[in-house]
C-alpha positions, -999 to 999 in steps of 0.1 A, spaced: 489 -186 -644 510 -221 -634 541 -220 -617 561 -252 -629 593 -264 -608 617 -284 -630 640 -300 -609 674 -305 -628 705 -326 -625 737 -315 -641 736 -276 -638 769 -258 -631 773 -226 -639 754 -199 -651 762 -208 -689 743 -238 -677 714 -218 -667 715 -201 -702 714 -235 -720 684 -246 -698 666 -215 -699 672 -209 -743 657 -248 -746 627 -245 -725 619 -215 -743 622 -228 -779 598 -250 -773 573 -232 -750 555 -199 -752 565 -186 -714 561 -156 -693 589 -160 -673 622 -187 -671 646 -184 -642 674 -209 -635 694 -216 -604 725 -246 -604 730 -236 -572 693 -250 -561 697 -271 -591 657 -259 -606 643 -241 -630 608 -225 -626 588 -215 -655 558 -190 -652 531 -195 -679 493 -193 -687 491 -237 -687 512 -261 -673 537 -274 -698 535 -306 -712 555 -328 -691 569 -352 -719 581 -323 -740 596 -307 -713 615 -333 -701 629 -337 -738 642 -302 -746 662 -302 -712 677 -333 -716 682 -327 -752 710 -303 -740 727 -327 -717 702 -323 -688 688 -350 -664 652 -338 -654 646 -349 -621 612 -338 -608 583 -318 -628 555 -299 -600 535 -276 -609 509 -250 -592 489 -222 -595 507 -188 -591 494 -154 -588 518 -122 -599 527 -104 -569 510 -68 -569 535 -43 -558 514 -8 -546 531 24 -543 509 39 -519 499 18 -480 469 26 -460 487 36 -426 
C-alpha cells in the first residue's frame, strides 16, 4: 500500500473537500481519500502510487492548484481486541 500527500491550494470548505475528493476518485482506483482545507491536503491510500501528471490534472481540473505530490509506503493499522497484560 502507498500513502500519497497531495498538497492543495484553494480548499475552503468542506464542499471543497467533496470536489477534491469526487475528482481524484474518477480517475483513480483508491482505498481510501480524505480531505482537510484546514491543513490544506489530501491523502490518498492505494495499492501504487498514482501517476503524478494525472493527478495533478483532475485537481486542478476543478479549480485546484496542486502544490506538492509525496508519497510513501503505508501499512493499515491493526487494531486487536485482546492485549497481553
Amino acid at each position: 500500500m502507498i500513502k500519497t500527500i497531495v498538497k492543495i491550494d484553494g480548499m475552503m470548505c468542506g464542499m471543497c473537500e467533496k470536489h477534491v475528493n469526487n475528482a481524484v476518485s474518477r480517475a483513480f482506483v483508491t482505498e481510501n481519500i480524505t480531505s482537510s482545507h484546514k491543513k490544506g491536503e489530501t491523502e490518498i491510500i492505494s495499492e501504487t502510487a498514482p501517476d503524478e501528471t494525472k493527478l495533478r490534472e483532475a485537481v486542478e481540473k476543478e479549480g485546484y492548484k496542486v502544490v506538492s505530490v509525496t508519497s510513501e509506503p503505508y501499512e493499515k493499522k491493526k487494531f486487536g481486541l485482546f492485549r497481553k497484560l
